[in-house]
N, C-alpha and C positions, 0 to 999 in steps of 0.2 A: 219585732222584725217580721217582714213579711216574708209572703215564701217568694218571690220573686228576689229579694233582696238575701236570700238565704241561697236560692241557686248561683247568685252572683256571686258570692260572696266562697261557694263550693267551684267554681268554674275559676275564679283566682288566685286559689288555695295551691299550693305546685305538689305535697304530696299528692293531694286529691288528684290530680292531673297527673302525675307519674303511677300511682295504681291502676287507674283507666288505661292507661296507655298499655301497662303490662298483659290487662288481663285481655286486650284488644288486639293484643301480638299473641298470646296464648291459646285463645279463642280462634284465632286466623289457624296458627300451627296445626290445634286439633282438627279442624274441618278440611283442612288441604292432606292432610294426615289420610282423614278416613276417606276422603273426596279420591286418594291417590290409592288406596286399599281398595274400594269399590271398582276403579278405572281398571286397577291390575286385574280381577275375579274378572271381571269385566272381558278383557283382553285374551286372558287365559282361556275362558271358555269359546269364546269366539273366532280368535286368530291363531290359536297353537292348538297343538293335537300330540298326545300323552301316551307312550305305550308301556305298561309294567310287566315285567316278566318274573317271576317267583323261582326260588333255585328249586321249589320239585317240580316245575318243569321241564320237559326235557329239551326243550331249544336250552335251556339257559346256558350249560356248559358249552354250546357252541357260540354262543352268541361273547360270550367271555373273551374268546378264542379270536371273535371277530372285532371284538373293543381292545386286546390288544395288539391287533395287525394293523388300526387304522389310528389309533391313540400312542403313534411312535414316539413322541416326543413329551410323553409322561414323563413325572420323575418318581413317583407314586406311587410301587410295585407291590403286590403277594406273591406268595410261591405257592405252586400248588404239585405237591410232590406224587407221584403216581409209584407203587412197588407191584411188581408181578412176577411170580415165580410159574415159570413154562413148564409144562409136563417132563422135557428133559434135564429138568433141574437146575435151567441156567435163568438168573434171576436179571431182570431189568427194571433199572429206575430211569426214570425223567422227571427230571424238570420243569414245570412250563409257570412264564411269569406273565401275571392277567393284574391290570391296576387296581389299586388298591380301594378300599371303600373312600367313597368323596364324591368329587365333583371333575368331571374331566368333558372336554370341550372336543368336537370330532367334525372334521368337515366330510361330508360326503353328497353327493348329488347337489351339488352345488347351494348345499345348504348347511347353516351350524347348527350341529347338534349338542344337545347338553345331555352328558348320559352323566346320574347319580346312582352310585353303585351303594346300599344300605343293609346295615347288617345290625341284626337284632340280638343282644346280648344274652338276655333273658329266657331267650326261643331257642332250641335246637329240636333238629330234624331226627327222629328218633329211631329211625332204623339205619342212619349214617353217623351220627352223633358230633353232626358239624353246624355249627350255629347257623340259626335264619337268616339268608339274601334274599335282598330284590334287584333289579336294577330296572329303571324309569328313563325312557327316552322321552328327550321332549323337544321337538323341533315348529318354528314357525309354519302355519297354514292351516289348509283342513285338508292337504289330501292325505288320505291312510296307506298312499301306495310305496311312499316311501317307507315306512316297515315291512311293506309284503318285501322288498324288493332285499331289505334288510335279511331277513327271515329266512328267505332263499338263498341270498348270496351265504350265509353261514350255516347252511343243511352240508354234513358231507355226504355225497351221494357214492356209491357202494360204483365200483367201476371194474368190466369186464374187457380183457386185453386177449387178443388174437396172436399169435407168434403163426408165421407159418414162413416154409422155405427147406432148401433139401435137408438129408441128412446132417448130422456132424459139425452142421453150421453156427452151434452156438445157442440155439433156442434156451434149454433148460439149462444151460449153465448161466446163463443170463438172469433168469429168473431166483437161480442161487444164489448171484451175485446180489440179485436186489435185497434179495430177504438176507441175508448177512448184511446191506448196511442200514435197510430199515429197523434190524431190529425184530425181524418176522418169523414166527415159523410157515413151514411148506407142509399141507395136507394133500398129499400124493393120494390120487384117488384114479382105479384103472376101470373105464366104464368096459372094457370086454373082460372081466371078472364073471364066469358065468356062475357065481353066488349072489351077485347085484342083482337086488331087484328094487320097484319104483316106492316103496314103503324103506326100502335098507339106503337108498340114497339120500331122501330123505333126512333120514335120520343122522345119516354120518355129516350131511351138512349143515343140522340144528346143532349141531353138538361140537362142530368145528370151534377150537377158540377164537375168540378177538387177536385180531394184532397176529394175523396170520392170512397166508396168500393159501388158495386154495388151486391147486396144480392138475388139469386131467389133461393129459398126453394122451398123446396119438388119437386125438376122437375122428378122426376120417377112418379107421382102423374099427369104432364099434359103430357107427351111422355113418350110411353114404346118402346121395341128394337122392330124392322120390323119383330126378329125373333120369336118372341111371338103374331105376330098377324095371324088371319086365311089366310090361303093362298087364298082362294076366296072371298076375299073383300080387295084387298090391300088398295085400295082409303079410306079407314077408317083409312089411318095412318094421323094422325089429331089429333090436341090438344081438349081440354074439349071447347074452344071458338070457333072463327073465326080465329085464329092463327096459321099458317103451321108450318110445322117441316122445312120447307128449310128458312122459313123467322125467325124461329130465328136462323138458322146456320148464316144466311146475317146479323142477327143483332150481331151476337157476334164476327164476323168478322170483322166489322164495327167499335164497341169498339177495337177490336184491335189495329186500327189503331189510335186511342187516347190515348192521355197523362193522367198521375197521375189520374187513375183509376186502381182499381183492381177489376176483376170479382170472384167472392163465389158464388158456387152452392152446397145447401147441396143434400142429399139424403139419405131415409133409405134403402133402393133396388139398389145395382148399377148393379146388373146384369140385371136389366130390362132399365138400360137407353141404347139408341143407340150409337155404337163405335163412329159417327160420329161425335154425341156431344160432345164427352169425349177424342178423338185424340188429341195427341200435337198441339198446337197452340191456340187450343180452351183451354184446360184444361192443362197447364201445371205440374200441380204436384195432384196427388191424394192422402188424407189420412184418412186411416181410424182412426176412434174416436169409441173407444170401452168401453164395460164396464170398472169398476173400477178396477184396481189391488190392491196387496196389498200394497204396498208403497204411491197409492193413497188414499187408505181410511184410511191410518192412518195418513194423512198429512190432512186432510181434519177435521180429528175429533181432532188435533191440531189446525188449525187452525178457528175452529168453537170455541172449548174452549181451548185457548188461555192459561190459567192458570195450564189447564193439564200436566202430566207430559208425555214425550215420551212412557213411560212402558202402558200407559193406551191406549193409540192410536195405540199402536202395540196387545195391547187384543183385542181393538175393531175391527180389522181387520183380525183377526185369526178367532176371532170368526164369524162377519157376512162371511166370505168365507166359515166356517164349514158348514154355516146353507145354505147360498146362492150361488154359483155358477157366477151367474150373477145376477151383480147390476147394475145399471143407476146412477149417481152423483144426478139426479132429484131426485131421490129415496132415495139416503143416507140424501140429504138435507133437503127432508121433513120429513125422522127421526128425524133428531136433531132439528127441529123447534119441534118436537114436547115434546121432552124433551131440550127446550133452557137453562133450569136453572139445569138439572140435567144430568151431565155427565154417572155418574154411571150408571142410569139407562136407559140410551142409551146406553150402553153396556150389560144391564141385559136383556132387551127388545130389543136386536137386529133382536130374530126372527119375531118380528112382523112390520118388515122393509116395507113387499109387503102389508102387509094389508092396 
């Protein structure tokens, strides 16, 4: 047999022809296989752009924080339980739930992102004793500003609040109020202390805990503005102590740079405190706290007598603005303490509110 009559005779054979055909679909597989492996490395380095964050750094628990504000329709969840016991002995937990290790899908800036949350079994962090995270962003493009923008938006920035307005108006019970429902304590600190000085300020405000609002009242009372002092003696711009005016610009500078703190400065005079105190950064939001309107005092004399009806808290509030102008909340409230059982006549006797 020749070989010409041998390949014919191999090209008519139907096994023959059904193995060929296999390993010619097998062959195809493998090469669109690796063709499609190469195109994705390919792709990957080229069209997408990759950010990992490790849990000891310290964006990461924020960034956490920020993958479950925008990944609301996870179903995927950890817990991540916080205990703290506050110097007065009153203990607080929370809560907070951050998605679970996987794969979860997040739209932001008009783009999809794929964040893979991974955790290493084998690995723990040895001075927390909580197993190894990462978590990988990975969105299409090359531009990297989309993480900056990421990064940013999940930094908490440390935020300083202005209260000012007459007396009696409410300023620092306000701020009690907040810190009772954040959960906060209040470090009361009196800069015309004349033991304070800019090394002991300092310190009392390294040493402030977390998860606490720091309180200095009446600072128009220990620094007034440069432009209210005598032009010949500037060196008397000084607090009532040993406490400079630049050492606590350094100190509230200083808190800025700190976590889960919030600075409160009240005041009754803000035109005498100095711009420089009260510039963004230092003081972010200013508000004044004024006397009572009327929709205040008549919510107030609702809610002091409870069993009243609206019509009678809307008299009382007609009435003490006929008589009064300007009221202070400290002042309506020692009215009604002082008629507690009788509504009426804390509206009969509303002119004798200042007495």
């Amino acid at each position: 047999m020749t070989l010409s009559d041998f390949l014919g005779a191999l090209k008519d054979n139907p096994y023959f022809g059904a193995g060929f055909g296999l390993v010619g679909v097998g062959t195809a597989i493998a090469v669109a296989r690796k063709g499609s492996q190469i195109g994705m490395i390919f792709f990957r380095r080229h069209y997408m752009i990759t950010l990992e964050v490790p849990s000891r750094d310290k964006s990461y628990h924020w960034l956490l924080s920020w993958i479950t504000k925008h990944a609301k329709h996870t179903q995927h969840l950890s817990v991540e339980t916080s205990y703290m016991q506050h110097e007065s002995g009153r203990i607080h937990t929370q809560f907070d739930f951050h998605p679970s290790p996987g794969n979860h899908i997040i739209w932001y800036g008009r783009k999809w992102i794929r964040v893979e949350r991974t955790r290493e079994k084998q690995m723990v962090d040895l001075h927390t004793g909580t197993p190894w995270e990462s978590v990988t962003f990975t969105a299409l493009g090359r531009d990297r500003q989309i993480f900056f923008n990421i990064l940013q938006e999940g930094i908490p920035y440390r935020r300083g609040y202005l209260l000012y307005g007459p007396p009696g108006c409410g300023k620092s019970s306000f701020i009690t109020a907040l810190a009772g429902d954040l959960g906060y304590s209040i470090c009361l600190m009196s800069l015309s202390d004349r033991s304070l000085s800019d090394d002991r300020l300092n310190h009392l405000l390294s040493v402030a805990p977390q998860q606490s609002i720091i309180l200095l009242e009446d600072v128009d009372a220990a620094f007034v503005s440069r432009d209210l002092l005598p032009t010949e003696n500037p060196v008397a711009y000084q607090g009532m102590g040993r406490l400079t005016f630049s050492g606590l610009l350094n100190a509230l500078d200083g808190v800025a740079s700190s976590e889960a703190r919030i600075v409160f400065m009240t005041t009754n005079l803000i035109e005498r405190l100095d711009p420089a105190l009260i510039r963004p950064g230092r003081v972010d939001l200013k508000q004044h706290v004024g006397y009572c309107t009327h929709y205040q005092l008549a919510q107030m004399f609702r809610r002091f007598y409870p069993l009243e009806s609206a019509a009678n808290g809307e008299r009382f509030a007609e009435r003490a603005l006929a008589v009064h102008s300007e009221l202070s909340a400290a002042q309506v409230q020692g009215h009604f303490m002082l008629y507690k059982m009788d509504p009426i006549g804390s509206i009969d006797n509303v002119a004798k509110i200042k007495e």
